[in-house]
OpenMM code with the backbone's topology and positions (N, CA, C; nanometers):
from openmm import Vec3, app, unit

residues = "UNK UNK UNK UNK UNK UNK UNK UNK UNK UNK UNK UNK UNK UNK UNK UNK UNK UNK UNK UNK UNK UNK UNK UNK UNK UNK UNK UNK UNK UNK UNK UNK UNK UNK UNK UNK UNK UNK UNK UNK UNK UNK UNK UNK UNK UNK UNK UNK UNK UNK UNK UNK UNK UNK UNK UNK UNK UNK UNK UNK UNK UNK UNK UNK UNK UNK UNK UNK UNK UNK UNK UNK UNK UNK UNK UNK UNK UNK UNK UNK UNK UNK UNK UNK UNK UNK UNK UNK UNK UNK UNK UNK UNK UNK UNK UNK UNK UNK UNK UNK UNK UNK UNK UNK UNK UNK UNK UNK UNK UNK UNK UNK UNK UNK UNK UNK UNK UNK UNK UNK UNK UNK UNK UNK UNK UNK UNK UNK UNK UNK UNK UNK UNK UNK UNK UNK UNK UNK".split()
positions = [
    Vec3(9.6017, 10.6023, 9.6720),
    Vec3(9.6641, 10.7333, 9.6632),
    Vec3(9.8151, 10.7226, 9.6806),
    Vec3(9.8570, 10.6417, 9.7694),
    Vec3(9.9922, 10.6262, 9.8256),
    Vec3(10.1143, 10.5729, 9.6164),
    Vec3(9.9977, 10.4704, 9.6205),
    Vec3(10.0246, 10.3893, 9.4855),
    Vec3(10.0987, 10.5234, 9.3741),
    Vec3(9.9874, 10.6039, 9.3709),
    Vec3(10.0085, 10.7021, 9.2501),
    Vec3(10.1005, 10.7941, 9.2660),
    Vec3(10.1102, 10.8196, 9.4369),
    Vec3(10.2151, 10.9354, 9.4493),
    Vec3(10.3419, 10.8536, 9.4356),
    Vec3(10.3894, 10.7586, 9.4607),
    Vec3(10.4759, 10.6546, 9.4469),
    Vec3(10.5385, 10.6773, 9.3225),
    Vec3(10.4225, 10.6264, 9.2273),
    Vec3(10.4572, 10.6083, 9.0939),
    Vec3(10.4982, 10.7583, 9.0194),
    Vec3(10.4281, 10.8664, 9.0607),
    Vec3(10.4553, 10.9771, 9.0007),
    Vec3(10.5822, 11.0691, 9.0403),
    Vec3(10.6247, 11.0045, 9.1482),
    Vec3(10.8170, 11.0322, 9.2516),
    Vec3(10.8542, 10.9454, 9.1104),
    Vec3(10.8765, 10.8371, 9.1197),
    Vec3(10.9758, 10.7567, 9.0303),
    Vec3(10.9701, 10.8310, 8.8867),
    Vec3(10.8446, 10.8796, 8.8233),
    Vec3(10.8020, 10.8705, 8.6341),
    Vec3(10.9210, 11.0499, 8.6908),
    Vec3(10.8936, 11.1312, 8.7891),
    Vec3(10.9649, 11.2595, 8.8131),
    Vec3(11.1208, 11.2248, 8.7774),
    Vec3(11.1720, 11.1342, 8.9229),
    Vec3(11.3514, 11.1184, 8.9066),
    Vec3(11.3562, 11.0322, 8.7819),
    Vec3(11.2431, 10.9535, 8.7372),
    Vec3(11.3367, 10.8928, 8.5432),
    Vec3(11.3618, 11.0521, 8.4990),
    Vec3(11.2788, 11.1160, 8.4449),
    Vec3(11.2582, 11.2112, 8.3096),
    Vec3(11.4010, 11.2872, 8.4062),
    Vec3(11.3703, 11.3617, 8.5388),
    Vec3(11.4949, 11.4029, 8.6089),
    Vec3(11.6656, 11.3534, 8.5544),
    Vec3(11.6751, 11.2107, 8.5657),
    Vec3(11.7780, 11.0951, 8.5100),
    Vec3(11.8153, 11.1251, 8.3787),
    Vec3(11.7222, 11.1312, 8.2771),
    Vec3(11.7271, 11.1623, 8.1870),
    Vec3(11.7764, 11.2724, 8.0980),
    Vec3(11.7282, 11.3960, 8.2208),
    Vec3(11.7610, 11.5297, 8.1629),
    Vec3(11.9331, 11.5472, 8.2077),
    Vec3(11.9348, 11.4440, 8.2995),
    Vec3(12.0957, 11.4720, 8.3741),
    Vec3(12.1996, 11.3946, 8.2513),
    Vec3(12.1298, 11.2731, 8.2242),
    Vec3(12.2030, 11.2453, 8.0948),
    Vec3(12.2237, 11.3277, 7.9912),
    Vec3(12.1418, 11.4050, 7.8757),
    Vec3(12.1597, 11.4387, 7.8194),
    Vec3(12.2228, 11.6068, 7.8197),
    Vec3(12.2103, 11.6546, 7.9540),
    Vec3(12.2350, 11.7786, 7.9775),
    Vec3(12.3796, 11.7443, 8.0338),
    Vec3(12.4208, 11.7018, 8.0937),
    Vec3(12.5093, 11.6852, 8.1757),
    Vec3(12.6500, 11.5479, 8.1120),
    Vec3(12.6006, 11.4715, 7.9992),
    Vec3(12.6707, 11.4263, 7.9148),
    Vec3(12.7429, 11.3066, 8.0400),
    Vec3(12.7060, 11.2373, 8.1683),
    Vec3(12.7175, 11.1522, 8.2290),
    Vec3(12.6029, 11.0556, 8.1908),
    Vec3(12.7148, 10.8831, 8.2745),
    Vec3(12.6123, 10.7766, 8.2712),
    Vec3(12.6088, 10.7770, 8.4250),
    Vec3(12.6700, 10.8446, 8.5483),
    Vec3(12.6298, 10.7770, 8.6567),
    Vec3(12.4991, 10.7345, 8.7173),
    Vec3(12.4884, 10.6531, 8.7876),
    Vec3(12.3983, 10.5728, 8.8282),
    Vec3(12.2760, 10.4892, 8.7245),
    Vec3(12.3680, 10.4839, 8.5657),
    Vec3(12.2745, 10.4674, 8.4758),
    Vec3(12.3425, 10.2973, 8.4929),
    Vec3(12.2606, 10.2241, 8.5019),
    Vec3(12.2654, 10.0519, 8.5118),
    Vec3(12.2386, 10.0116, 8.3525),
    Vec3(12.3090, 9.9130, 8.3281),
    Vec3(12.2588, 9.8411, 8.2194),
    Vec3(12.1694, 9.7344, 8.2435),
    Vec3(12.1904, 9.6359, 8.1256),
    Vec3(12.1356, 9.4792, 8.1345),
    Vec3(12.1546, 9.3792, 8.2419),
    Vec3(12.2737, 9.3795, 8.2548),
    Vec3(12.3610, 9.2962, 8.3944),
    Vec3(12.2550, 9.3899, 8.5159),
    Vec3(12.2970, 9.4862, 8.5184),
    Vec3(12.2264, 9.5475, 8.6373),
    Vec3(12.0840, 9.5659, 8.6740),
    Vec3(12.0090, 9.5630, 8.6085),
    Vec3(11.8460, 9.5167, 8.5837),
    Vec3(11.8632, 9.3546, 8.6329),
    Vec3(11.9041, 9.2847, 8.5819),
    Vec3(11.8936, 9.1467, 8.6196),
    Vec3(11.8945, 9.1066, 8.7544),
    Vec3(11.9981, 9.2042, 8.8254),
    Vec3(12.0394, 9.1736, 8.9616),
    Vec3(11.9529, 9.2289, 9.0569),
    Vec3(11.9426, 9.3501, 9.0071),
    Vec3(11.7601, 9.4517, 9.0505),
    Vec3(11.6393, 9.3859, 9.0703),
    Vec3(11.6481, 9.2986, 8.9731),
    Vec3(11.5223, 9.2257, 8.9451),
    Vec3(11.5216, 9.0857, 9.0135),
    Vec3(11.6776, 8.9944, 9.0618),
    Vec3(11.6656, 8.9011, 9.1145),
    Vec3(11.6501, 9.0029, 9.2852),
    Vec3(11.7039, 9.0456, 9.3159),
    Vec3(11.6909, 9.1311, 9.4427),
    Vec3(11.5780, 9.1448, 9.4662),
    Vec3(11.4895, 9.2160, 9.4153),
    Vec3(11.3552, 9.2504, 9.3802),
    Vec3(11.2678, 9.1106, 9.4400),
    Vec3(11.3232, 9.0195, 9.3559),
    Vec3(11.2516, 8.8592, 9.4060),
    Vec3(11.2749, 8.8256, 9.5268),
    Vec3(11.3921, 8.8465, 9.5903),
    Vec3(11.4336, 8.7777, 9.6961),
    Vec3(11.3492, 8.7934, 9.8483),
    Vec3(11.2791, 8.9655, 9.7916),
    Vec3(11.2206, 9.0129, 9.9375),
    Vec3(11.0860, 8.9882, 9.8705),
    Vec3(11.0168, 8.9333, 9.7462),
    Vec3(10.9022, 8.8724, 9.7723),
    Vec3(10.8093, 8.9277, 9.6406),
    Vec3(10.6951, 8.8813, 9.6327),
    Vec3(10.6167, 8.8618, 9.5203),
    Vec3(10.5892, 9.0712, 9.5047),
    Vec3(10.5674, 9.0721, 9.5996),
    Vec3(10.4953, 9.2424, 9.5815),
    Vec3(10.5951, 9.3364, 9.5487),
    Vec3(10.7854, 9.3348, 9.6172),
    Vec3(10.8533, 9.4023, 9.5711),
    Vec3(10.8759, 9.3916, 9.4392),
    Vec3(10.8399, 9.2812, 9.3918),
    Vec3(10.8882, 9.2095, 9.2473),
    Vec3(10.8154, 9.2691, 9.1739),
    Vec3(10.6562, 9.3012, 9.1875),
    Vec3(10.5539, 9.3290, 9.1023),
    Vec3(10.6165, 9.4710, 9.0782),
    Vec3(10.6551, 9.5737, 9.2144),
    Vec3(10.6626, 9.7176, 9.2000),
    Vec3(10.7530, 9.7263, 9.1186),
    Vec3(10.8706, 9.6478, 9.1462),
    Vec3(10.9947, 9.6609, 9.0589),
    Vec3(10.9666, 9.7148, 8.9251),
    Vec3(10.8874, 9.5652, 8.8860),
    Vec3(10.8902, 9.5578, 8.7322),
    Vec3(10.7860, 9.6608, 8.6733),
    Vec3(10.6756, 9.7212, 8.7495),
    Vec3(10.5909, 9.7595, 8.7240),
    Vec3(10.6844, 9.9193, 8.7033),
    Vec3(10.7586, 9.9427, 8.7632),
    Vec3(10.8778, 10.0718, 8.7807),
    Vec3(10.9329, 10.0375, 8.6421),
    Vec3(10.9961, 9.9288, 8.6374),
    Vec3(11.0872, 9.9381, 8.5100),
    Vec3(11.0136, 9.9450, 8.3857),
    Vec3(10.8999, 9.8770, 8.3400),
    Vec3(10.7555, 9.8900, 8.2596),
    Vec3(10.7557, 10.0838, 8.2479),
    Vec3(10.6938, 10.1801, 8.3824),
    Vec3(10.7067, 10.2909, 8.3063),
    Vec3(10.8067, 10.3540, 8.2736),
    Vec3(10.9621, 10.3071, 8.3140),
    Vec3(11.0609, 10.3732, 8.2539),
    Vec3(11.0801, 10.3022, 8.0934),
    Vec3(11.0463, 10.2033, 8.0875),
    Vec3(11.0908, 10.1929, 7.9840),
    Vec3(11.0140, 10.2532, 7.8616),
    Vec3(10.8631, 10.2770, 7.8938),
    Vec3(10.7767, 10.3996, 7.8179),
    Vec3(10.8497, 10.5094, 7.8421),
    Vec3(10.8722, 10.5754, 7.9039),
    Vec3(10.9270, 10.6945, 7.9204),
    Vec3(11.0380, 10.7060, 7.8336),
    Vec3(11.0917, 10.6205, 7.8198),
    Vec3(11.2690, 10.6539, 7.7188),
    Vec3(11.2101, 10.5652, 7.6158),
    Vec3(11.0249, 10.4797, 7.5477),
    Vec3(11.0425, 10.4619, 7.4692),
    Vec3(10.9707, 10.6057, 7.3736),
    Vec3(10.9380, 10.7258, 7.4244),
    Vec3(10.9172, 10.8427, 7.3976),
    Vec3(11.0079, 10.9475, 7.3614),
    Vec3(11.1262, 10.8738, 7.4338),
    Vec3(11.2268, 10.9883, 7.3790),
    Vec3(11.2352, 11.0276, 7.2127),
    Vec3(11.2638, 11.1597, 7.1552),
    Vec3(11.2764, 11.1779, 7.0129),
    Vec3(11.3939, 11.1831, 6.9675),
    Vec3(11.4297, 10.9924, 6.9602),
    Vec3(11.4851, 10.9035, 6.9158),
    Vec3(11.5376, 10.8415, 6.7885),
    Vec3(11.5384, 10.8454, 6.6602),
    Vec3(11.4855, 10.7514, 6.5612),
    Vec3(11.4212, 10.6390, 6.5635),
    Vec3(11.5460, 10.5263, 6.6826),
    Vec3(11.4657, 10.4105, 6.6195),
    Vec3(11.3055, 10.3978, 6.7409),
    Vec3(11.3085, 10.4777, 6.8186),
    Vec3(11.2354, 10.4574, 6.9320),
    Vec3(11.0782, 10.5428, 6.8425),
    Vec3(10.9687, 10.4746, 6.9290),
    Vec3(10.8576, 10.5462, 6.8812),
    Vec3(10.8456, 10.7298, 6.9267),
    Vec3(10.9027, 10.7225, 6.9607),
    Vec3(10.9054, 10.9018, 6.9646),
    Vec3(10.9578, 10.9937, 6.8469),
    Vec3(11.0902, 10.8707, 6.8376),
    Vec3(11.1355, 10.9161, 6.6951),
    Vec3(11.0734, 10.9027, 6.5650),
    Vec3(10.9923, 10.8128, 6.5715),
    Vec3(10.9228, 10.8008, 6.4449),
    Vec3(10.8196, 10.8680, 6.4615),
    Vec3(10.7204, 10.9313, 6.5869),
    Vec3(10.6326, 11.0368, 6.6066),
    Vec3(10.7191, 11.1780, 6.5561),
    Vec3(10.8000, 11.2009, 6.5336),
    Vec3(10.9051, 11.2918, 6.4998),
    Vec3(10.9260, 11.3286, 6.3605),
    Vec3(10.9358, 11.1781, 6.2978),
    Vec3(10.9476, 11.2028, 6.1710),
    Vec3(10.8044, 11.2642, 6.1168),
    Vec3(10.6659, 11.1938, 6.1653),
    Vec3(10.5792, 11.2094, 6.1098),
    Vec3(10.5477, 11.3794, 6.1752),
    Vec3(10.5410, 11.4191, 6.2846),
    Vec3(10.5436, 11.5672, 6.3019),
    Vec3(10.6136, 11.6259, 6.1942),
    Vec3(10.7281, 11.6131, 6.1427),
    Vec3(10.8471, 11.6827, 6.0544),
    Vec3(10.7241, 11.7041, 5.9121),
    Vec3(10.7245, 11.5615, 5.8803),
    Vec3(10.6525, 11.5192, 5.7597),
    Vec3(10.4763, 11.6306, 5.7608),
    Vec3(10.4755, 11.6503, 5.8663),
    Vec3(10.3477, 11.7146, 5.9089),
    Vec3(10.3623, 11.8647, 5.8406),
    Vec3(10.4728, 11.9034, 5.8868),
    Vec3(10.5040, 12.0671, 5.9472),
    Vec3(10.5770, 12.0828, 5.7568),
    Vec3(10.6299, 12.0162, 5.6921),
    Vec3(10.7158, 12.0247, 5.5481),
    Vec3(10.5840, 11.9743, 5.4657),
    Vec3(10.4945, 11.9012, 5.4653),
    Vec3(10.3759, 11.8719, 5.3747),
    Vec3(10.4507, 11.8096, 5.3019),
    Vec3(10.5233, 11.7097, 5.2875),
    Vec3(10.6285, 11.5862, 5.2129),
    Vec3(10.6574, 11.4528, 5.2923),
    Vec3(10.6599, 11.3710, 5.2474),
    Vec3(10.7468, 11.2805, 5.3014),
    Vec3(10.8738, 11.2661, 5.3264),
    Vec3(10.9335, 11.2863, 5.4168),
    Vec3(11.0980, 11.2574, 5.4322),
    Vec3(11.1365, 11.1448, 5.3102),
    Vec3(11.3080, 11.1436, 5.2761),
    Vec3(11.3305, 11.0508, 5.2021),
    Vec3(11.3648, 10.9441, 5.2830),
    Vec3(11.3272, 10.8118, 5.2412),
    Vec3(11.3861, 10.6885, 5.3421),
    Vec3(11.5041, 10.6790, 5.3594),
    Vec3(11.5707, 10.7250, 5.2792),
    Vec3(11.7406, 10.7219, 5.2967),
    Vec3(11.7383, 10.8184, 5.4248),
    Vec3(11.6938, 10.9123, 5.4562),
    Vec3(11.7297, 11.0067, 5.5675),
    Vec3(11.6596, 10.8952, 5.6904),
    Vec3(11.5370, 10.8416, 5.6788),
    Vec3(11.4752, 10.7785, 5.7987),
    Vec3(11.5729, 10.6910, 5.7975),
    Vec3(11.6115, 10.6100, 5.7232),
    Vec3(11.7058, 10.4593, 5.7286),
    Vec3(11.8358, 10.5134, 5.8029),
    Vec3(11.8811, 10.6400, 5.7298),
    Vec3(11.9941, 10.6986, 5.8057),
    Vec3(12.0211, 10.6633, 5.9761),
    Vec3(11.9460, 10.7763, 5.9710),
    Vec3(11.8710, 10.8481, 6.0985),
    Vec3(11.8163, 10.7075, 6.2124),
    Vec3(11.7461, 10.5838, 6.1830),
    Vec3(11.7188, 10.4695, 6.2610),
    Vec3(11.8442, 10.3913, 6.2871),
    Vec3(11.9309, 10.3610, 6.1651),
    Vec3(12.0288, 10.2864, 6.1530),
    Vec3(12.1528, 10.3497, 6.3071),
    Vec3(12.1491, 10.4554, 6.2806),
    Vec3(12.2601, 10.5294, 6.3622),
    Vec3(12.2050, 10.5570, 6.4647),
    Vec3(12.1009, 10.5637, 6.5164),
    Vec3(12.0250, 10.5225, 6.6296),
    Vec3(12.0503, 10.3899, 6.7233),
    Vec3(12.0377, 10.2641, 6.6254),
    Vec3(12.0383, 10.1672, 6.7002),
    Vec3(12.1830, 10.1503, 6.7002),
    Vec3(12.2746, 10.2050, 6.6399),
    Vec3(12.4011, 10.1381, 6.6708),
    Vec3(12.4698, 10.2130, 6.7666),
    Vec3(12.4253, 10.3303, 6.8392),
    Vec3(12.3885, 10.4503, 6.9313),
    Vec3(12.3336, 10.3199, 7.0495),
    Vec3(12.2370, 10.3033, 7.0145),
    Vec3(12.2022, 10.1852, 7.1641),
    Vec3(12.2553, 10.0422, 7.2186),
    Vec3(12.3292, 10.0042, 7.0660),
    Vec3(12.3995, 9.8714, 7.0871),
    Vec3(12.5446, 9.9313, 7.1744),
    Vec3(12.5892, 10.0231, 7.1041),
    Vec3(12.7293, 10.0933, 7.1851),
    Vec3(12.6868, 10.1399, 7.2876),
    Vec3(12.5909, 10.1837, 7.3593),
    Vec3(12.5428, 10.2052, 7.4576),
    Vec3(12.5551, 10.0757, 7.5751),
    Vec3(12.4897, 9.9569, 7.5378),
    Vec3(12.4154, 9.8321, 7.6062),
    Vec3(12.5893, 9.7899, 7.6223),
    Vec3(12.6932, 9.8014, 7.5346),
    Vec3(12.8024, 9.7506, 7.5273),
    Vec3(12.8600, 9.7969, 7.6617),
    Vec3(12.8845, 9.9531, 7.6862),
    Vec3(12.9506, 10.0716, 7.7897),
    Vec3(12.8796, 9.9917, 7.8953),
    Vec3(12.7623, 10.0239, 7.8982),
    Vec3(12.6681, 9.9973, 8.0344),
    Vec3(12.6896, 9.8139, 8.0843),
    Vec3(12.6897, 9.7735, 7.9830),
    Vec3(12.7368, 9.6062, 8.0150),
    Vec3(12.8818, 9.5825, 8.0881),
    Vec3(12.9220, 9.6732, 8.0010),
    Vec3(13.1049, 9.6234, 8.0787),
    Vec3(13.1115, 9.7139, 8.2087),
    Vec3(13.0227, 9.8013, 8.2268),
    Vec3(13.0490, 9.8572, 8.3535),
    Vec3(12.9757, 9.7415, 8.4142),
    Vec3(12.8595, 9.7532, 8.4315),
    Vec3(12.7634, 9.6509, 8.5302),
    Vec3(12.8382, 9.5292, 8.5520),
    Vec3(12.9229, 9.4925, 8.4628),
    Vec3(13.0441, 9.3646, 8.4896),
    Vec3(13.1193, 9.4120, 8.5610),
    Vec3(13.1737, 9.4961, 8.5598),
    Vec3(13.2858, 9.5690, 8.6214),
    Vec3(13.2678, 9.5657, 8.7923),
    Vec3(13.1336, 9.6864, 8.8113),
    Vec3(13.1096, 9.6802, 8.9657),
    Vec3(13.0365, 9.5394, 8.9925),
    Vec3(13.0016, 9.4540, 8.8939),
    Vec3(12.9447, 9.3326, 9.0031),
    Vec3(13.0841, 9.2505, 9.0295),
    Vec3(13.1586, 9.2167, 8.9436),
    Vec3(13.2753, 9.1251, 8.9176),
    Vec3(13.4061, 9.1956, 8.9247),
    Vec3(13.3826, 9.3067, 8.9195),
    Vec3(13.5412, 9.3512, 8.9111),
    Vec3(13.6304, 9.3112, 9.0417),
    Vec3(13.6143, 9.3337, 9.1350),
    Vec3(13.7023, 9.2560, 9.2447),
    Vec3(13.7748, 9.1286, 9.1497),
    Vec3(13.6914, 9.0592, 9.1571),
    Vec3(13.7176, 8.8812, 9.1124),
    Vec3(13.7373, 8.8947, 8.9442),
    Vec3(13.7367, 8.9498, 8.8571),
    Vec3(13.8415, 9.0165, 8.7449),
    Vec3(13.9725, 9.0709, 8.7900),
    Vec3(13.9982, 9.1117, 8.8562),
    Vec3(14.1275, 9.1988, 8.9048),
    Vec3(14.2212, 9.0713, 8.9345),
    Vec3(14.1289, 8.9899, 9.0317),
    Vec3(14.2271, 8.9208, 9.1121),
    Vec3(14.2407, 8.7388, 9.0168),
    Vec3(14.1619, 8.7362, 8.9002),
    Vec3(14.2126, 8.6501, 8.8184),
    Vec3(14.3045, 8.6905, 8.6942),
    Vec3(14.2768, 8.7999, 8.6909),
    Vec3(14.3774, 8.8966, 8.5787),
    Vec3(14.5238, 8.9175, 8.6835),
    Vec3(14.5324, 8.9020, 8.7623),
    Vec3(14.6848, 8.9002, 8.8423),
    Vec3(14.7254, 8.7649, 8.8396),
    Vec3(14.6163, 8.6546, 8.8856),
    Vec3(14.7082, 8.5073, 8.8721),
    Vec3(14.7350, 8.5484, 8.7453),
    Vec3(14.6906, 8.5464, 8.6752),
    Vec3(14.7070, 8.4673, 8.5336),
    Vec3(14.8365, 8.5716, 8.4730),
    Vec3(14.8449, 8.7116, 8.4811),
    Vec3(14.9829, 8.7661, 8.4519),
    Vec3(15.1075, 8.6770, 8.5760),
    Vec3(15.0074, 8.6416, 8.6794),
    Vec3(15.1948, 8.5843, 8.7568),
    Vec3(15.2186, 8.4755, 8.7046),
    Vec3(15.1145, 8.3772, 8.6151),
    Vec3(15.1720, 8.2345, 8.5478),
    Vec3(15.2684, 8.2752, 8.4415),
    Vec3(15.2731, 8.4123, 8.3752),
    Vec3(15.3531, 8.4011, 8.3072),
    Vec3(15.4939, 8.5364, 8.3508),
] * unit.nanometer
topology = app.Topology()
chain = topology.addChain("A")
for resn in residues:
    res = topology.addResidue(resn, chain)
    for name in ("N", "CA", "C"):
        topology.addAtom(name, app.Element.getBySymbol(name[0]), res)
């Protein structure tokens, strides 16, 4: 019981996270790649079971936003086919190709923002202070 109420707090503050993103047009407290990694070595450090919850946490978030109605994500393509449902046609592929294409380059510019931040607060100290030698060599 403990397990499910657990899990059903976290699946609440994602979709919560989520709505703050898109309503609210912020990334705070949104981690990238770098920051998962470090989550996840952390995660290891205190032992096999935090590790399992971790990942088992990041597993339903990552269903959860792979639902979003997305293009390239399966929600988005549940989307198209609802559309395709509700018009009795097939969309043209040029609109799906559109529509996926500008999606993923939507998530690569995304992974980019969220990367250079997660660099930023892990390394930025020690960026700052090699970006000063290196302007005093010259």
């Amino acid at each position: 019981k403990a397990g499910i109420a657990y899990t059903n707090q976290n699946i609440t503050m994602t979709i919560e996270s989520i709505k703050k993103i898109f309503t609210q047009g912020t990334l705070q407290g949104v981690g990238g790649p770098l920051m998962i990694i470090s989550a996840t070595t952390s995660s290891a450090q205190h032992g096999i079971i935090p590790l399992f919850i971790f990942l088992g946490l990041m597993s339903i978030n990552l269903a959860l936003l792979n639902l979003l109605p997305i293009g390239a994500l399966d929600g988005g393509q549940l989307l198209f086919v609802c559309i395709e449902a509700i018009i009795r046609r097939k969309l043209p592929l040029i609109v799906k190709n559109t529509i996926n294409i500008a999606s993923w380059l939507l998530f690569i510019s995304l992974a980019i923002v969220l990367s250079y931040r997660d660099i930023m607060s892990l390394f930025g100290k020690h960026i700052e202070f090699l970006s000063a030698k290196i302007i005093s060599l010259f």
